[in-house]
C-alpha positions in Angstrom: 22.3 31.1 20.6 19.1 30.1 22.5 17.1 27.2 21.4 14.0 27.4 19.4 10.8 26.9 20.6 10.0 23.1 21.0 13.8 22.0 20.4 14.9 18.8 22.9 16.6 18.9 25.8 19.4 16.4 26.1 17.5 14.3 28.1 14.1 14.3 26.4 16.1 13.3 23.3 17.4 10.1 25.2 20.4 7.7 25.0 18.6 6.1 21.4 19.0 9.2 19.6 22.3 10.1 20.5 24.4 7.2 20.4 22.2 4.3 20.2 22.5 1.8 17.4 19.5 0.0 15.8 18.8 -3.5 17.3 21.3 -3.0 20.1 19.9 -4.4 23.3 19.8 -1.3 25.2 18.1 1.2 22.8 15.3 -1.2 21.3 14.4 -2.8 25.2 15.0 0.2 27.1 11.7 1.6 28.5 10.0 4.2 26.7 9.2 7.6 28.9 5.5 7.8 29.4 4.7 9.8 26.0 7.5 12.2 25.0 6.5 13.0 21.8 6.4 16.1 21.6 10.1 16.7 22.9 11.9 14.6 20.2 14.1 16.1 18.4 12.7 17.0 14.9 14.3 15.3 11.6 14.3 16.3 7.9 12.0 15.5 5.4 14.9 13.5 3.3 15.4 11.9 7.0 11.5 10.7 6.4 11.4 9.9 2.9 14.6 7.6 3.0 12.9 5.6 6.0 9.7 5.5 4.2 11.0 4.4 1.1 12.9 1.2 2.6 9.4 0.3 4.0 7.5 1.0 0.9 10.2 -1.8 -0.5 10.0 -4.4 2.6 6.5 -4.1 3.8 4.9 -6.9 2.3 1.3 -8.3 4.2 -1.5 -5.8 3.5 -2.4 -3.0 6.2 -2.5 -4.7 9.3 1.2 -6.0 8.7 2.0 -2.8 7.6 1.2 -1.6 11.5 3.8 -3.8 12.7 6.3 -2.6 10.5 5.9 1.2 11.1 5.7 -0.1 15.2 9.2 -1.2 14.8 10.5 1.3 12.9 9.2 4.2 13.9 8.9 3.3 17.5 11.2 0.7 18.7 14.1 1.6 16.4 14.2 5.2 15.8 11.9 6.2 18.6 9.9 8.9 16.3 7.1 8.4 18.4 6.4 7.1 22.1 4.1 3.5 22.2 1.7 5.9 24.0 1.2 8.3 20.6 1.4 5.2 18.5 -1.4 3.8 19.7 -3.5 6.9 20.1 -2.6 7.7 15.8 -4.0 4.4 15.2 -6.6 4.7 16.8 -7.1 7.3 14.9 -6.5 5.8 11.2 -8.3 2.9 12.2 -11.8 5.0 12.9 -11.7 7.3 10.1 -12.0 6.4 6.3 -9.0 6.4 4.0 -5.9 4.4 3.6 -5.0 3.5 7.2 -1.2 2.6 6.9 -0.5 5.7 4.9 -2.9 7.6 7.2 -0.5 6.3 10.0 2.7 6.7 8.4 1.7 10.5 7.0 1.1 11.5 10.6 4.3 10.3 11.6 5.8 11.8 9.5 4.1 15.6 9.9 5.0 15.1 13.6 9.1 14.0 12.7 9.2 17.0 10.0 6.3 18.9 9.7 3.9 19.4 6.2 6.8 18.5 4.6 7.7 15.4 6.0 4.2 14.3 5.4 4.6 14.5 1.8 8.0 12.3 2.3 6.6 9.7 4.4 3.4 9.2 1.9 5.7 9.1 -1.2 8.9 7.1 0.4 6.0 4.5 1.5 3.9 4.6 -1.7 6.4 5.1 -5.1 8.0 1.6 -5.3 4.7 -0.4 -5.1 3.4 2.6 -7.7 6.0 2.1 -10.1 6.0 -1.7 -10.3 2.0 -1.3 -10.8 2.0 1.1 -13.2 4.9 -1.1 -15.0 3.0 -4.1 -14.6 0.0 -1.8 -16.3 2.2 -1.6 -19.6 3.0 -5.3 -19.3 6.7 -4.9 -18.0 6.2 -6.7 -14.7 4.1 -10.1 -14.2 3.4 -12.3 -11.4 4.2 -16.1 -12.2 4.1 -19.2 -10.9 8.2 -19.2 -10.2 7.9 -16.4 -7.6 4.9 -18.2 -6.0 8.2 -19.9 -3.1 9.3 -16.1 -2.3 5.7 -14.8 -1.9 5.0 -17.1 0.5 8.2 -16.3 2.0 6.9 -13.0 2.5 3.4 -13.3 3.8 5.1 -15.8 6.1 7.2 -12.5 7.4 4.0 -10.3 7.4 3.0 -12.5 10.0 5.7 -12.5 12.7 6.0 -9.0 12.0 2.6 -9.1 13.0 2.5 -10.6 16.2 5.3 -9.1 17.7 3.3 -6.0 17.3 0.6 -7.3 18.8 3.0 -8.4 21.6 5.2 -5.1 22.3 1.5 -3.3 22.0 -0.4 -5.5 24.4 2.6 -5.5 27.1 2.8 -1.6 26.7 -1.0 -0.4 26.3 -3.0 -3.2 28.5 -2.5 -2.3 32.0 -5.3 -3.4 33.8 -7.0 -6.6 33.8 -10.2 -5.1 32.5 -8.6 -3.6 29.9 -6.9 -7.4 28.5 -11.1 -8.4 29.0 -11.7 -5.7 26.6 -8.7 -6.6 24.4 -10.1 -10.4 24.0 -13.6 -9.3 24.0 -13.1 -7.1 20.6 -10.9 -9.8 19.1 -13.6 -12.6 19.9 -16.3 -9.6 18.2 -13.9 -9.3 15.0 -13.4 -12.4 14.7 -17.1 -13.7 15.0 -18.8 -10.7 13.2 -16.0 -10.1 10.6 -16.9 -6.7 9.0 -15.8 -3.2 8.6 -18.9 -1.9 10.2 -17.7 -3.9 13.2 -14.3 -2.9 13.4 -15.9 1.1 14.0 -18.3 -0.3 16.3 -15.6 -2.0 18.6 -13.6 1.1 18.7 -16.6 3.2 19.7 -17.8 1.4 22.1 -14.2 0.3 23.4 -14.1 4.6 24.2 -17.5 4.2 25.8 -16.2 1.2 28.3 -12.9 3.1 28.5 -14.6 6.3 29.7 -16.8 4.1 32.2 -13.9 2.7 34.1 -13.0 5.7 35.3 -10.5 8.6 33.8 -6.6 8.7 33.6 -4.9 10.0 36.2 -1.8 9.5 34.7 0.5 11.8 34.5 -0.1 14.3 31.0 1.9 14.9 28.2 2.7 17.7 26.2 -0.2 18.6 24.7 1.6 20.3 21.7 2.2 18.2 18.6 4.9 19.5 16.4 3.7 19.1 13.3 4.0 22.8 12.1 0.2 24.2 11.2 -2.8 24.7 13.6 -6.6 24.8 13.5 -6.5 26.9 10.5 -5.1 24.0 8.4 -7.4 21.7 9.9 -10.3 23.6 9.0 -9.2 24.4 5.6 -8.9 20.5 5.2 -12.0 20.1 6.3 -13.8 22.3 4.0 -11.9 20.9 0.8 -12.6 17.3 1.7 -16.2 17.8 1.6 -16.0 20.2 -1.1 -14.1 18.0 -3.1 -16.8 15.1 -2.7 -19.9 17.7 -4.0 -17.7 19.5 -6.7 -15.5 16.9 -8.5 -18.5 14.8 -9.3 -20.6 18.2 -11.0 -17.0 19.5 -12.5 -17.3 15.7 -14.3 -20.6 16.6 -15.9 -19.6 19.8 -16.6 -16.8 19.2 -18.8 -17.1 15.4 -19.9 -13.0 15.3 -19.0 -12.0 11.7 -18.7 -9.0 12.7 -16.6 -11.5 15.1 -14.2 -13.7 11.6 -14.2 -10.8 9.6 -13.1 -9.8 11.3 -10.6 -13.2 11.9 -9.1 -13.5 8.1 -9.0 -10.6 7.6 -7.0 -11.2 10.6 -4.8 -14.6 9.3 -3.8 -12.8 5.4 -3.5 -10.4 6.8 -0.9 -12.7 9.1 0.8 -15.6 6.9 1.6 -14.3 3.4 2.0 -13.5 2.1 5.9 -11.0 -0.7 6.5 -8.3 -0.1 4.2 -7.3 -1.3 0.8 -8.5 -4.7 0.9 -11.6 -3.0 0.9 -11.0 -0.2 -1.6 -10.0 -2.6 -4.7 -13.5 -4.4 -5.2 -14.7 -0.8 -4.4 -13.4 0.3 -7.1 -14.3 -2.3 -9.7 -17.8 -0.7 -9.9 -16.3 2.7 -11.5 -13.6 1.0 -13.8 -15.1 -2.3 -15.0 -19.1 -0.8 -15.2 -17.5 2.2 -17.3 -15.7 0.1 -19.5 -12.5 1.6 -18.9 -11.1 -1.7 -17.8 -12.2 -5.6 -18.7 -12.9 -7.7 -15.8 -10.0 -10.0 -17.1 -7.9 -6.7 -16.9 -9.2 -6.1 -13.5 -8.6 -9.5 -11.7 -5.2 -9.6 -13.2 -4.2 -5.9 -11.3 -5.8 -7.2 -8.1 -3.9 -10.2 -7.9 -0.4 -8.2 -8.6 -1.6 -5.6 -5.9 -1.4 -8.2 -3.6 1.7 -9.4 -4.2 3.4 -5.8 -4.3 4.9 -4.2 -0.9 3.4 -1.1 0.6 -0.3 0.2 0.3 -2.5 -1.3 -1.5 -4.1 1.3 -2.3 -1.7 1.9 -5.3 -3.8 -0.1 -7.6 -5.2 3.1 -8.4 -1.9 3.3 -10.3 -2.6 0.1 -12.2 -6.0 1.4 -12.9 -4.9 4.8 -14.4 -2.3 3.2 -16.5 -3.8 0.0 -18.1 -6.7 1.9 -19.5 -4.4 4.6 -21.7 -1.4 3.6 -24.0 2.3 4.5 -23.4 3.1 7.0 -22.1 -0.4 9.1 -21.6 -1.0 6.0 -19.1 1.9 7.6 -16.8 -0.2 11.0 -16.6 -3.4 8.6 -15.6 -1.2 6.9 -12.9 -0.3 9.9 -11.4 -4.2 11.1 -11.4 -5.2 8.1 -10.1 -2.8 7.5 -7.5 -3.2 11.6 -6.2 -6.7 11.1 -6.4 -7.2 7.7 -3.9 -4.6 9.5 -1.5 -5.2 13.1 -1.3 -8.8 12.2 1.0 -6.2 10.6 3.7 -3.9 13.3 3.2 -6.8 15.9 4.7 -7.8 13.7 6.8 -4.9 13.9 9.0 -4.4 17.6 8.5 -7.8 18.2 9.7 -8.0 15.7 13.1 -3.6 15.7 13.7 -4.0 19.4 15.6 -6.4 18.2 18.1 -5.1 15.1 19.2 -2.4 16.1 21.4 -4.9 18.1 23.5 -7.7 16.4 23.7 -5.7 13.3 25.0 -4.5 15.5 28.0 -8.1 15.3 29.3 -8.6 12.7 31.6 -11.8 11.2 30.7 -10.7 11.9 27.0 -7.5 9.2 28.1 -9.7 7.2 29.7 -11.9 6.9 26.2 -8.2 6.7 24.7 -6.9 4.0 27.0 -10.1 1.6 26.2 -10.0 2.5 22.7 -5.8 1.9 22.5 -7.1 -2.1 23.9 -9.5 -2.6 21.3 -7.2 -2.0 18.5 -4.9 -4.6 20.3 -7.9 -6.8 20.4 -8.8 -6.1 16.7 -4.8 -6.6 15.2 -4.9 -9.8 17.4 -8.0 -11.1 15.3 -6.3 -9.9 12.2 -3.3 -11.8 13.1 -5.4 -15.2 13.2 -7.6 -14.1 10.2 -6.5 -12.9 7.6 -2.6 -13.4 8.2 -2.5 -17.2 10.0 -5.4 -18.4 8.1 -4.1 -17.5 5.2 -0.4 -18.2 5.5 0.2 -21.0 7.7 -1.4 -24.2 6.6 1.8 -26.6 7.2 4.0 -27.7 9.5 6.9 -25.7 7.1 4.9 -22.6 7.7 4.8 -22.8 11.5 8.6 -24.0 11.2 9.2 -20.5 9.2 6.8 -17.8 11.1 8.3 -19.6 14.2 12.2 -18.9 12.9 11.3 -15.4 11.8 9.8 -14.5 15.2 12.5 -15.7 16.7 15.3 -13.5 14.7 12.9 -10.5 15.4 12.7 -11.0 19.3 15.4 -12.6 20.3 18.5 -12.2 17.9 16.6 -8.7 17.0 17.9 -8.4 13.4 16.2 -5.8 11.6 12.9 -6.6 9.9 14.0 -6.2 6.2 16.9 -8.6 6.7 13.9 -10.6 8.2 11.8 -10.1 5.7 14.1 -11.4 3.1 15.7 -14.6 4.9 12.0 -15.9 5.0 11.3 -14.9 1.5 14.0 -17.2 0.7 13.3 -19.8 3.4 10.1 -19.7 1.5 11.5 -20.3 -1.7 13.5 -23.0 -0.6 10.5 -25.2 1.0 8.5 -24.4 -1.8 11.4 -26.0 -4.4 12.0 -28.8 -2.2 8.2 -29.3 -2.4 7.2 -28.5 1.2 
């Protein structure tokens, strides 16, 4: 039987999807091909949700750690994606508006198992924070003072996980020495000018310097994403983003429906808001606390449990949909809420995912790529400093930790959830010991 279009050779496939083991030396260090995407050998959507859903329970942080955990997964262990696309899709999320972890981890999966696998990477990565907000919502989950040790445990873990993205990405994707003046350059901008009008403004003028220097020469890819729809999707996208924007609010009127109204809220929340959910959540406060759907006491109290949950944070939607209705119609407003913040990112990538692996095959296009690919280096190195270290690492315990959990990423390369939860409890520990 001949192969289908698309399907892998044996050697496009390589030695890490064949045999390879995770965290063995010589399928996480070997050398990735330039940018095979396109040639890996396509997995199932069950193949994508499983993955997902262990990183919707172990990525604790906030967006930009959640970049560092998809990098490892997707890229370094299972090899999904080449560093090359990686960079390019987030770029990508990083530029557009939306959720840009699930934004990431939705292309990813489209591109492992088509529409479909999508779907399973956006609900693998987003159901376990969901639930636990929408429980916390009916008063069955809480955030106390005793789980304050393991919390600090895990924002400790956020940032090693961090930096060795940062690290792998920089030694990969900055080639040139201009390109690691560019890289410090947009970190010093971030860092000085901290805003989400900034972060756009780096990246666009990063593809301006890029394009300046000269275009790639390297050698091209495929230009052929499989992700299993075309232009016609894309433009079909398109049209019902916008059209959703100018019809959900009139539908509102209309009808006077409170479940139409919440879910125009949220639609709007995750179709206009840039940098991500620490962004989206005061955002939001102006539709549910001015309508009187929520208290501001019943606000604050979601927020802070957002950021304490794993995965997006954008699943305070969930919290919002169910706190404001009585068992169990506050389920139905969950789901509302939580389709409504999430379905703009979803179109999103079905409209712009077709055209990337083309355009990138031009070489001034690459070169715009390549300058843009060191500016998001730049940018995740400022968010490693501030938010993460800033935030995290204010004694000599919290050095000792990051330092320890850095160390059992890079060097012993255990895998980041078993990471993850030996700093959780090294954080517990120092924090009953009264470090």
């Amino acid at each position: 039987m001949s192969k289908p279009k698309g399907a892998p050779t044996e050697e496009a496939a390589g030695p890490s999807e064949r045999v390879g083991r995770p965290g063995r030396q010589d399928t996480v260090d070997r050398p990735a091909p330039k940018d095979r995407t396109a040639g890996t050998s396509r997995g199932t959507a069950r193949e994508v949700f499983t993955v997902a859903l262990r990183l919707g329970c172990t990525s604790f942080g906030g967006p930009i750690a959640h970049l560092g955990y998809f990098q490892n997964e997707y890229v370094r262990r299972r090899r999904w994606v080449s560093e090359q696309t990686y960079a390019d899709l987030v770029a990508l999320s990083q530029s557009l508006p939306g959720a840009a972890s699930s934004k990431l981890g939705i292309s990813i999966g489209m591109i492992r198992a088509g529409t479909r696998g999508g779907i399973a990477a956006w609900a693998g990565f987003t159901l376990p924070s969901a639930v636990l907000m929408t429980l916390f919502a009916f008063g069955a989950s809480s955030i106390g003072s005793s789980a304050a040790g393991w919390l600090r445990g895990l924002q400790i873990a956020a940032v090693a996980v961090v930096a060795l993205a940062v690290w792998s990405m920089a030694t990969k994707l900055i080639t040139a020495l201009s390109l690691s003046a560019l890289a410090v350059l947009a970190a010093v901008v971030q860092l000085t000018i901290p805003s989400r009008v900034t972060t756009v403004a780096i990246i666009v003028v990063a593809g301006v310097v890029g394009y300046f220097l000269g275009p790639d020469r390297a050698p091209e890819g495929s230009a052929h994403l499989p992700i299993g729809f075309g232009k016609r999707t894309a433009v079909a996208a398109t049209v019902l983003f916008f059209g959703l924007l100018i019809a959900l609010p009139l539908l509102r009127h209309a009808t006077g429906s409170h479940a139409v109204a919440l879910f125009d809220s949220t639609y709007r929340a995750g179709a206009l808001v840039f940098g991500g959910g620490t962004v989206v959540l005061p955002l939001l406060q102006g539709e549910v606390v001015a309508t009187g759907w929520l208290s501001s006491s019943q606000f604050l109290a979601g927020y802070g449990a957002a950021q304490a949950m794993p995965g997006p944070l954008f699943t305070f939607s969930a919290y919002v949909g169910a706190a404001e209705q009585p068992w169990p119609n506050g389920v139905l407003g969950a789901a509302i809420a939580l389709v409504g913040i999430f379905l703009p990112s979803f179109l999103i990538v079905l409209a712009t995912l077709p055209s990337l692996g083309a355009i990138r095959n031009r070489p001034h296009v690459r070169a715009c790529l390549r300058g843009v690919n060191a500016a998001v280096v730049g940018i995740l190195l400022a968010a490693l400093y501030d938010p993460l270290w800033t935030g995290t690492v204010h004694r000599p315990y919290d050095f000792a930790l990051v330092l320890a959990a850095f160390w059992l990423l890079v060097m012993a390369k255990l895998p980041v959830w078993l990471v993850v939860g030996l700093t959780a409890a090294g954080g517990a520990l120092i924090t009953a010991f009264g470090g």
